[in-house]
C-alpha positions as a Python dict, from the first residue, in 0.01 Angstrom:
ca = {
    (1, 'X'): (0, 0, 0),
    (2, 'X'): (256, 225, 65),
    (3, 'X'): (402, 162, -252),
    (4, 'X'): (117, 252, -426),
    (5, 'X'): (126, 583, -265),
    (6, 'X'): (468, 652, -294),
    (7, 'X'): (410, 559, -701),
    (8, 'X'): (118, 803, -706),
    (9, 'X'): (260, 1075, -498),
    (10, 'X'): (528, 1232, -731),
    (11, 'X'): (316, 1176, -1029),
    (12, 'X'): (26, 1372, -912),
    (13, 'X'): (237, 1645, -782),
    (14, 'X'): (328, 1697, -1110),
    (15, 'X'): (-3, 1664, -1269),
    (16, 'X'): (-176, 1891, -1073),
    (17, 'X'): (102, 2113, -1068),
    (18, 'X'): (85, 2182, -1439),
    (19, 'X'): (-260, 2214, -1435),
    (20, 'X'): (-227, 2461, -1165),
    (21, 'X'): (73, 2646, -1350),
    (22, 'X'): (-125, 2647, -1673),
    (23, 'X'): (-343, 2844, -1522),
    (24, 'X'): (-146, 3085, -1335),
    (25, 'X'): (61, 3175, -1679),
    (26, 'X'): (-208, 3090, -1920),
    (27, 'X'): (-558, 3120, -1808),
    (28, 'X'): (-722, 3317, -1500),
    (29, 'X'): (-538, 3143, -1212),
    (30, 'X'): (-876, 2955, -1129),
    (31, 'X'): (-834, 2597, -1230),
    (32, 'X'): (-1187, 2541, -1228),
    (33, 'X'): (-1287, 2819, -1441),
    (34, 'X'): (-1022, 2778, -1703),
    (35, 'X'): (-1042, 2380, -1720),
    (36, 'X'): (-1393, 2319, -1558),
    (37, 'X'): (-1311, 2113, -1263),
    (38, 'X'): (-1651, 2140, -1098),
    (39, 'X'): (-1997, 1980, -1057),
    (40, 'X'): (-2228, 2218, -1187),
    (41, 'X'): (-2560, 2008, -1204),
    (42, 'X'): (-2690, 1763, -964),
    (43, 'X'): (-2685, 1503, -1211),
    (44, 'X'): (-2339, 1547, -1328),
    (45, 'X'): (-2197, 1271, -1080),
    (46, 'X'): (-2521, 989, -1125),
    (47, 'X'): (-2462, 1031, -1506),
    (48, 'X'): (-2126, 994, -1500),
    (49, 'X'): (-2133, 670, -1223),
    (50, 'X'): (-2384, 528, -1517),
    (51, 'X'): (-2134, 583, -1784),
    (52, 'X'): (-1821, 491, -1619),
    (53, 'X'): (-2003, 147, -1513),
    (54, 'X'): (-2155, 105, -1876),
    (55, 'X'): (-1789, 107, -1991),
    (56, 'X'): (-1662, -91, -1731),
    (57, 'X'): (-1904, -393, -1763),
    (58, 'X'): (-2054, -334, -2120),
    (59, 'X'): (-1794, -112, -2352),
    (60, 'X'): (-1413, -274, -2259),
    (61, 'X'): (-1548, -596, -2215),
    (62, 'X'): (-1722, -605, -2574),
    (63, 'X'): (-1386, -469, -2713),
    (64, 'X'): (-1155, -757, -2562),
    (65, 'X'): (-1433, -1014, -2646),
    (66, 'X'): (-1301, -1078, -2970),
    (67, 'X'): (-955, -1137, -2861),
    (68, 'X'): (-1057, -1394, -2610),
    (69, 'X'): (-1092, -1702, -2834),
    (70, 'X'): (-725, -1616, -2970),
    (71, 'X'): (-601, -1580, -2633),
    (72, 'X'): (-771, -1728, -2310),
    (73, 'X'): (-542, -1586, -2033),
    (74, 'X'): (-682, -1220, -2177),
    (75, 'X'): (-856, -1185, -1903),
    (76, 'X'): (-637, -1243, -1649),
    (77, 'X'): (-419, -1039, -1848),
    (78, 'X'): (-669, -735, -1800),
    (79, 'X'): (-725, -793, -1481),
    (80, 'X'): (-329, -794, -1342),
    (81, 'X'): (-274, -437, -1306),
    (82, 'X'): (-597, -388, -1037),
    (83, 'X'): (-445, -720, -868),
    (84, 'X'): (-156, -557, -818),
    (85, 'X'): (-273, -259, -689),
    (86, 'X'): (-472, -417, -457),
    (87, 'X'): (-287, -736, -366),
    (88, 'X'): (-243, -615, -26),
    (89, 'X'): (-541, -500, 87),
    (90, 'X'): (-654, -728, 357),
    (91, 'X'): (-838, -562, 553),
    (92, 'X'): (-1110, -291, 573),
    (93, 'X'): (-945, -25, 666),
    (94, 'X'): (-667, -97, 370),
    (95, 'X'): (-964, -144, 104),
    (96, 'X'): (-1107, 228, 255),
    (97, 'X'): (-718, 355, 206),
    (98, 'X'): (-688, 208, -172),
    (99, 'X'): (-1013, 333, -275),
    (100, 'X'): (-918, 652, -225),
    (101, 'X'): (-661, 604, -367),
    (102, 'X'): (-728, 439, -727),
    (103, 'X'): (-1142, 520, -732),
    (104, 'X'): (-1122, 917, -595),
    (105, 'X'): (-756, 1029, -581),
    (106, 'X'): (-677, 914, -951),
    (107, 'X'): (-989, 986, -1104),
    (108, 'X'): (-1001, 1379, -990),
    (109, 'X'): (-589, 1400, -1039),
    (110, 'X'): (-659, 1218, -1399),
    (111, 'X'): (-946, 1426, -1525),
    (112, 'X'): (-785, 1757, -1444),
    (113, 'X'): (-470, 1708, -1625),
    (114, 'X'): (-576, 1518, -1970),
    (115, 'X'): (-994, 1635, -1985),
    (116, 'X'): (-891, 1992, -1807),
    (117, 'X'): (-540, 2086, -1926),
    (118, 'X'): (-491, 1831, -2211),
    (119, 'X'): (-788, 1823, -2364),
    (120, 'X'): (-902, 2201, -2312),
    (121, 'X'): (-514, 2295, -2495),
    (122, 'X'): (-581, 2057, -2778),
    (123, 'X'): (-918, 2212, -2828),
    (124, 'X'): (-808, 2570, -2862),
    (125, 'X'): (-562, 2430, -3168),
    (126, 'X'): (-755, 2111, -3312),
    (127, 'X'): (-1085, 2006, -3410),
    (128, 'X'): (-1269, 1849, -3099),
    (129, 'X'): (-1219, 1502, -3237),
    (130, 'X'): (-874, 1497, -3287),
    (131, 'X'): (-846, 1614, -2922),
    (132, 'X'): (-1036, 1390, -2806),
    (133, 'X'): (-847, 1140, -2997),
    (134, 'X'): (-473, 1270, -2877),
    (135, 'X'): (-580, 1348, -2534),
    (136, 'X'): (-733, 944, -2509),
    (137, 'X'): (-421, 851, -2623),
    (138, 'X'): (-207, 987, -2417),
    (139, 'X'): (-427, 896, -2098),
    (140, 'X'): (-387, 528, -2196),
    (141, 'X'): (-1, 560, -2290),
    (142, 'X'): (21, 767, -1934),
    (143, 'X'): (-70, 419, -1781),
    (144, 'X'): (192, 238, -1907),
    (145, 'X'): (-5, -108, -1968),
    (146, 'X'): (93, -238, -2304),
    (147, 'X'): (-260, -508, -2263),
    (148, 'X'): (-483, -264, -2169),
    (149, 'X'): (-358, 23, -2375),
    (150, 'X'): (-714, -14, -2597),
    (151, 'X'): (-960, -50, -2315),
    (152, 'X'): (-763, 279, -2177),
    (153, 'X'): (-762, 499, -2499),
    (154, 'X'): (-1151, 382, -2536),
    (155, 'X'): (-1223, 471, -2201),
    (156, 'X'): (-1027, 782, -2208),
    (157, 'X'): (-1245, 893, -2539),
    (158, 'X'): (-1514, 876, -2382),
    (159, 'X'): (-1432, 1084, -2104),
    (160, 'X'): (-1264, 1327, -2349),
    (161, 'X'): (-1672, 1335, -2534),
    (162, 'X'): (-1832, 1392, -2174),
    (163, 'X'): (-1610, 1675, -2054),
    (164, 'X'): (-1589, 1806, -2462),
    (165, 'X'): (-2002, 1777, -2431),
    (166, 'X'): (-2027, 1923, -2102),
    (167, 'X'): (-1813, 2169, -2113),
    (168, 'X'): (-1704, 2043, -1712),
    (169, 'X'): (-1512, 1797, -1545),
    (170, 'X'): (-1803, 1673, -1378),
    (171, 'X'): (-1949, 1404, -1565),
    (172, 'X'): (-1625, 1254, -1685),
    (173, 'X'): (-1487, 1264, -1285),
    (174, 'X'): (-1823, 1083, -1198),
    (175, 'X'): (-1744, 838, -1472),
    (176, 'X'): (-1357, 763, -1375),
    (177, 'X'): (-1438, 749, -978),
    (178, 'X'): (-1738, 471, -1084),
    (179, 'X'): (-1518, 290, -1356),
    (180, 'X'): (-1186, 267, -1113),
    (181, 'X'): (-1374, 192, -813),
    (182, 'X'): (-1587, -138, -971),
    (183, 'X'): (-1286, -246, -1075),
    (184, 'X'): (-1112, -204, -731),
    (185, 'X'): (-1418, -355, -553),
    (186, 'X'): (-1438, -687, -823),
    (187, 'X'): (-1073, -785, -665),
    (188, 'X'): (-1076, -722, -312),
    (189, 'X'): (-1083, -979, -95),
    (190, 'X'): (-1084, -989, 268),
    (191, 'X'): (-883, -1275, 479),
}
């Protein structure tokens, strides 16, 4: 567990610190004004949780589908990063600390550098697909997992479309937090 934090720490120091540099040079010095880090609707979170879990059981899993009669350890493959992650959570209070963790900490970190900064700076250059596209991309390369690289990038498009749609980070934070934390909470196991 440690690990995990010590892994996370430096990286979101750095996230969050461009995003928060970005907009001290670039923007207004508000990071939620100039990259929309807020919940502006009471339904922002709900239809995010619905999306993020529609991915998460319906979307990645109809994407790797195919591959599974080539390859039947695919979904053990998938599954090894979360195992990891979580391999030493044994008790409650452990499964509380990784959740928030990998199903609130990443998801709010994530969504404010690549849908906030990333995508928002692509936007103001490209058309929105192509940002959507690049920014997706780069989420999915950003996690460094050569298996799940597609189910990432698909993911990370649609976030890109919800905060693109939205015009917030809302929806798409709602989204991650639901998506991370199923997968957290299909693995955990308590001795």
């Amino acid at each position: 567990m440690a690990v995990i934090a010590a892994n996370v720490g430096g990286l979101w120091i750095g996230l969050v610190g461009a995003a928060v540099l970005a907009s001290r040079r670039h923007g207004t010095g508000d990071v939620s004004k100039d990259f929309g880090f807020r919940v502006a609707t009471w339904w922002d979170l709900p239809l995010g949780a619905a999306v993020g879990l529609a991915c998460q059981y319906g979307l990645i899993p109809a994407l790797y589908l195919p591959f599974q009669r080539f390859d039947r350890s695919l979904s053990q493959q998938l599954s090894k990063p979360v195992h990891q992650d979580t391999g030493s959570v044994h008790t409650a209070a452990a499964a509380i600390v990784v959740l928030l963790v990998l199903a609130a900490g990443a998801p709010l970190v994530e969504e404010l550098f690549f849908r906030g900064l990333l995508l928002r700076s692509l936007l103001g250059r490209i058309p929105a697909a192509g940002a959507i596209v690049i920014s997706s991309l780069l989420f999915a390369l950003a996690h460094f997992e050569a298996v799940q690289f597609a189910g990432l990038a698909v993911f990370g498009a649609v976030l890109g479309y919800l905060a693109w749609r939205t015009g917030r980070l809302g929806p798409s934070i709602g989204a991650h937090i639901a998506f991370n934390a199923a997968a957290v909470l299909s693995v955990v196991h308590f001795h």
